[in-house]
C-alpha positions as CSV (number, residue, x, y, z in Angstrom):
1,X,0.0,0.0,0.0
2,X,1.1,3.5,-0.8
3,X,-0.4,6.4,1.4
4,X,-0.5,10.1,-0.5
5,X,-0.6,13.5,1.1
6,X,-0.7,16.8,-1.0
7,X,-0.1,20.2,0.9
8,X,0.5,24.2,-0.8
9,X,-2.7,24.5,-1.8
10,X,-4.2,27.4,-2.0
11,X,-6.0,31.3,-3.6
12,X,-4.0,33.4,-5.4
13,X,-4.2,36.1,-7.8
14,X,-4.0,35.4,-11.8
15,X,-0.5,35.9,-12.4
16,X,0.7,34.0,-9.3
17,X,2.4,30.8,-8.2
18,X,2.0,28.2,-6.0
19,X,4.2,25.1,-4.9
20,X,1.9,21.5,-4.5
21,X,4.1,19.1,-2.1
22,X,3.1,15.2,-1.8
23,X,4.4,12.9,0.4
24,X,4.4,9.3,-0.2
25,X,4.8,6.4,2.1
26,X,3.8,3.1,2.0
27,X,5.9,0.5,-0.1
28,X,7.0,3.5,-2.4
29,X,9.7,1.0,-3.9
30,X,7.1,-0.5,-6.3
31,X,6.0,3.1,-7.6
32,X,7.3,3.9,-11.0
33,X,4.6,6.8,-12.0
34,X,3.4,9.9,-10.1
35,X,1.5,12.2,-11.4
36,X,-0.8,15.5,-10.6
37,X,-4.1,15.4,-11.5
38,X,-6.9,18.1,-11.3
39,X,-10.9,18.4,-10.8
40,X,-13.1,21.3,-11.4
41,X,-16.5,21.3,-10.4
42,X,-18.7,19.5,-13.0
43,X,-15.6,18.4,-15.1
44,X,-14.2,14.9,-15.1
45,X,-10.4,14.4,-13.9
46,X,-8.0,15.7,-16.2
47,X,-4.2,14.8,-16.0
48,X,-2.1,18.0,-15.2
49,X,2.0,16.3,-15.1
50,X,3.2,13.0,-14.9
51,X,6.7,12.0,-14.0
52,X,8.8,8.7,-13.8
53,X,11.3,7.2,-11.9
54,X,14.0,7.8,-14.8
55,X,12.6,11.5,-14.4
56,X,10.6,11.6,-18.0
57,X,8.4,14.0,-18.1
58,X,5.1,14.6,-19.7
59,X,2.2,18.3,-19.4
60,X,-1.0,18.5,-20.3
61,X,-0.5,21.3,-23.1
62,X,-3.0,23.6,-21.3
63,X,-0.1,23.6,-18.4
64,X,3.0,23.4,-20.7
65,X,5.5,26.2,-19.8
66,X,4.1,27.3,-16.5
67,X,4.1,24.0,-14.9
68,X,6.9,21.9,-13.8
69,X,6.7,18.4,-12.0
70,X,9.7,17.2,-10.0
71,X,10.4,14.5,-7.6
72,X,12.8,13.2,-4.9
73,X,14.6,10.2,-7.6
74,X,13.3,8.2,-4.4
75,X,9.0,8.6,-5.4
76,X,8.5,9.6,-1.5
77,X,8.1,13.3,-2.5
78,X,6.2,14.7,-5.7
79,X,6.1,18.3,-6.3
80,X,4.1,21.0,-9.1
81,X,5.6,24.6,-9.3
82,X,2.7,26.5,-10.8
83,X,3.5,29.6,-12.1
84,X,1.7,32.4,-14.3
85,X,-2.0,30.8,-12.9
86,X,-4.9,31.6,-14.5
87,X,-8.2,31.3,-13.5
88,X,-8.8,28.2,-15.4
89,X,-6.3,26.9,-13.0
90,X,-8.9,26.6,-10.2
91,X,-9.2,23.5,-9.1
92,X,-9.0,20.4,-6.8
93,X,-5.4,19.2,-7.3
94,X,-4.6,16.0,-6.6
95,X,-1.7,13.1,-6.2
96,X,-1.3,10.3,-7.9
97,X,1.0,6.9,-8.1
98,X,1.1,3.6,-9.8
99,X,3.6,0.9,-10.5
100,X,5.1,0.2,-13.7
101,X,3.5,-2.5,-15.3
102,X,-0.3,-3.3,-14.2
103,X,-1.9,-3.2,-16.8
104,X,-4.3,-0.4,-18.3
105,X,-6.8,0.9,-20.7
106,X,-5.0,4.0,-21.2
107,X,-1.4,5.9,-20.9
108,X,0.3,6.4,-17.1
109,X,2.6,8.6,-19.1
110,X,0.2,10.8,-20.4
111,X,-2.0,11.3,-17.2
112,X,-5.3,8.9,-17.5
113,X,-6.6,8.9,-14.7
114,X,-7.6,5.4,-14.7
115,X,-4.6,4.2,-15.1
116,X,-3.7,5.3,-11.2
117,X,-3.9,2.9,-8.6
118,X,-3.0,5.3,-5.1
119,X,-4.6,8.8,-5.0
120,X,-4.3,11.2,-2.0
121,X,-7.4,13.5,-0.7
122,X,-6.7,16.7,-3.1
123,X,-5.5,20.6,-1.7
124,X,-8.0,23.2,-3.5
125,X,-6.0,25.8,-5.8
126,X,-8.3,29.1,-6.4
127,X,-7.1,31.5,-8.7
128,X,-9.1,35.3,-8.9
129,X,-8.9,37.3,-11.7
Protein backbone atom coordinates (compact mmCIF):
# COMPACT_ATOMS: atom_id res chain seq x y z
CA UNK A 1 0.00 0.00 0.00
CA UNK A 2 1.07 3.47 -0.76
CA UNK A 3 -0.40 6.39 1.39
CA UNK A 4 -0.48 10.15 -0.54
CA UNK A 5 -0.59 13.51 1.09
CA UNK A 6 -0.67 16.77 -0.96
CA UNK A 7 -0.15 20.17 0.89
CA UNK A 8 0.54 24.19 -0.76
CA UNK A 9 -2.74 24.51 -1.85
CA UNK A 10 -4.22 27.38 -1.96
CA UNK A 11 -5.98 31.28 -3.58
CA UNK A 12 -3.98 33.39 -5.42
CA UNK A 13 -4.18 36.14 -7.84
CA UNK A 14 -4.01 35.41 -11.81
CA UNK A 15 -0.54 35.91 -12.43
CA UNK A 16 0.75 34.05 -9.31
CA UNK A 17 2.38 30.81 -8.20
CA UNK A 18 1.98 28.25 -6.04
CA UNK A 19 4.15 25.07 -4.94
CA UNK A 20 1.94 21.52 -4.47
CA UNK A 21 4.06 19.08 -2.06
CA UNK A 22 3.07 15.20 -1.84
CA UNK A 23 4.43 12.85 0.37
CA UNK A 24 4.42 9.34 -0.22
CA UNK A 25 4.82 6.43 2.12
CA UNK A 26 3.79 3.14 1.96
CA UNK A 27 5.89 0.55 -0.11
CA UNK A 28 7.00 3.48 -2.39
CA UNK A 29 9.68 1.01 -3.91
CA UNK A 30 7.06 -0.54 -6.29
CA UNK A 31 6.05 3.09 -7.59
CA UNK A 32 7.32 3.89 -11.02
CA UNK A 33 4.58 6.77 -12.00
CA UNK A 34 3.41 9.90 -10.09
CA UNK A 35 1.46 12.25 -11.43
CA UNK A 36 -0.77 15.46 -10.63
CA UNK A 37 -4.13 15.43 -11.50
CA UNK A 38 -6.95 18.06 -11.31
CA UNK A 39 -10.94 18.38 -10.83
CA UNK A 40 -13.10 21.33 -11.36
CA UNK A 41 -16.50 21.28 -10.40
CA UNK A 42 -18.75 19.51 -13.03
CA UNK A 43 -15.63 18.43 -15.09
CA UNK A 44 -14.15 14.90 -15.15
CA UNK A 45 -10.39 14.39 -13.85
CA UNK A 46 -7.96 15.69 -16.17
CA UNK A 47 -4.25 14.76 -16.04
CA UNK A 48 -2.10 18.05 -15.21
CA UNK A 49 1.97 16.33 -15.09
CA UNK A 50 3.24 13.01 -14.91
CA UNK A 51 6.72 12.01 -14.03
CA UNK A 52 8.75 8.73 -13.80
CA UNK A 53 11.33 7.21 -11.90
CA UNK A 54 13.99 7.82 -14.76
CA UNK A 55 12.58 11.47 -14.37
CA UNK A 56 10.58 11.57 -18.03
CA UNK A 57 8.38 13.97 -18.12
CA UNK A 58 5.05 14.62 -19.69
CA UNK A 59 2.24 18.28 -19.41
CA UNK A 60 -1.04 18.49 -20.32
CA UNK A 61 -0.48 21.33 -23.06
CA UNK A 62 -2.99 23.58 -21.30
CA UNK A 63 -0.06 23.65 -18.42
CA UNK A 64 2.97 23.39 -20.69
CA UNK A 65 5.46 26.17 -19.82
CA UNK A 66 4.06 27.30 -16.49
CA UNK A 67 4.13 24.01 -14.92
CA UNK A 68 6.87 21.89 -13.75
CA UNK A 69 6.72 18.42 -11.96
CA UNK A 70 9.66 17.18 -10.00
CA UNK A 71 10.36 14.50 -7.62
CA UNK A 72 12.80 13.22 -4.91
CA UNK A 73 14.58 10.23 -7.59
CA UNK A 74 13.28 8.21 -4.36
CA UNK A 75 9.01 8.59 -5.40
CA UNK A 76 8.51 9.57 -1.51
CA UNK A 77 8.07 13.28 -2.52
CA UNK A 78 6.17 14.71 -5.74
CA UNK A 79 6.06 18.33 -6.30
CA UNK A 80 4.09 20.98 -9.08
CA UNK A 81 5.61 24.56 -9.34
CA UNK A 82 2.71 26.50 -10.81
CA UNK A 83 3.49 29.56 -12.08
CA UNK A 84 1.68 32.37 -14.29
CA UNK A 85 -2.03 30.77 -12.94
CA UNK A 86 -4.86 31.60 -14.52
CA UNK A 87 -8.20 31.31 -13.50
CA UNK A 88 -8.76 28.16 -15.39
CA UNK A 89 -6.32 26.88 -13.02
CA UNK A 90 -8.89 26.64 -10.19
CA UNK A 91 -9.21 23.52 -9.10
CA UNK A 92 -9.04 20.38 -6.75
CA UNK A 93 -5.43 19.18 -7.31
CA UNK A 94 -4.58 15.96 -6.59
CA UNK A 95 -1.67 13.15 -6.16
CA UNK A 96 -1.34 10.32 -7.88
CA UNK A 97 1.00 6.89 -8.05
CA UNK A 98 1.10 3.59 -9.83
CA UNK A 99 3.56 0.87 -10.51
CA UNK A 100 5.07 0.23 -13.70
CA UNK A 101 3.49 -2.48 -15.34
CA UNK A 102 -0.33 -3.32 -14.15
CA UNK A 103 -1.94 -3.22 -16.84
CA UNK A 104 -4.29 -0.38 -18.33
CA UNK A 105 -6.82 0.87 -20.74
CA UNK A 106 -4.98 4.02 -21.22
CA UNK A 107 -1.41 5.88 -20.88
CA UNK A 108 0.34 6.36 -17.06
CA UNK A 109 2.64 8.64 -19.12
CA UNK A 110 0.23 10.81 -20.44
CA UNK A 111 -2.00 11.25 -17.22
CA UNK A 112 -5.27 8.89 -17.55
CA UNK A 113 -6.63 8.94 -14.69
CA UNK A 114 -7.58 5.43 -14.65
CA UNK A 115 -4.60 4.18 -15.13
CA UNK A 116 -3.66 5.34 -11.21
CA UNK A 117 -3.89 2.85 -8.57
CA UNK A 118 -2.98 5.27 -5.14
CA UNK A 119 -4.60 8.83 -5.00
CA UNK A 120 -4.27 11.24 -2.02
CA UNK A 121 -7.36 13.49 -0.66
CA UNK A 122 -6.69 16.75 -3.08
CA UNK A 123 -5.54 20.60 -1.75
CA UNK A 124 -7.96 23.19 -3.45
CA UNK A 125 -6.02 25.81 -5.75
CA UNK A 126 -8.27 29.08 -6.36
CA UNK A 127 -7.12 31.48 -8.73
CA UNK A 128 -9.06 35.25 -8.85
CA UNK A 129 -8.90 37.29 -11.72
Amino acid sequence: QVQLVESGGGSVQAGGSLRLSCAASGYTGSMYYMGWFRQAPGQEREGVATIDRDGNTKYADVVKGRFTVSQDNAMSALYLQMNNLKPEDTAMYYCAARDRYSYCRGSPSRGDPQCYKYWGQGTQVTVSS
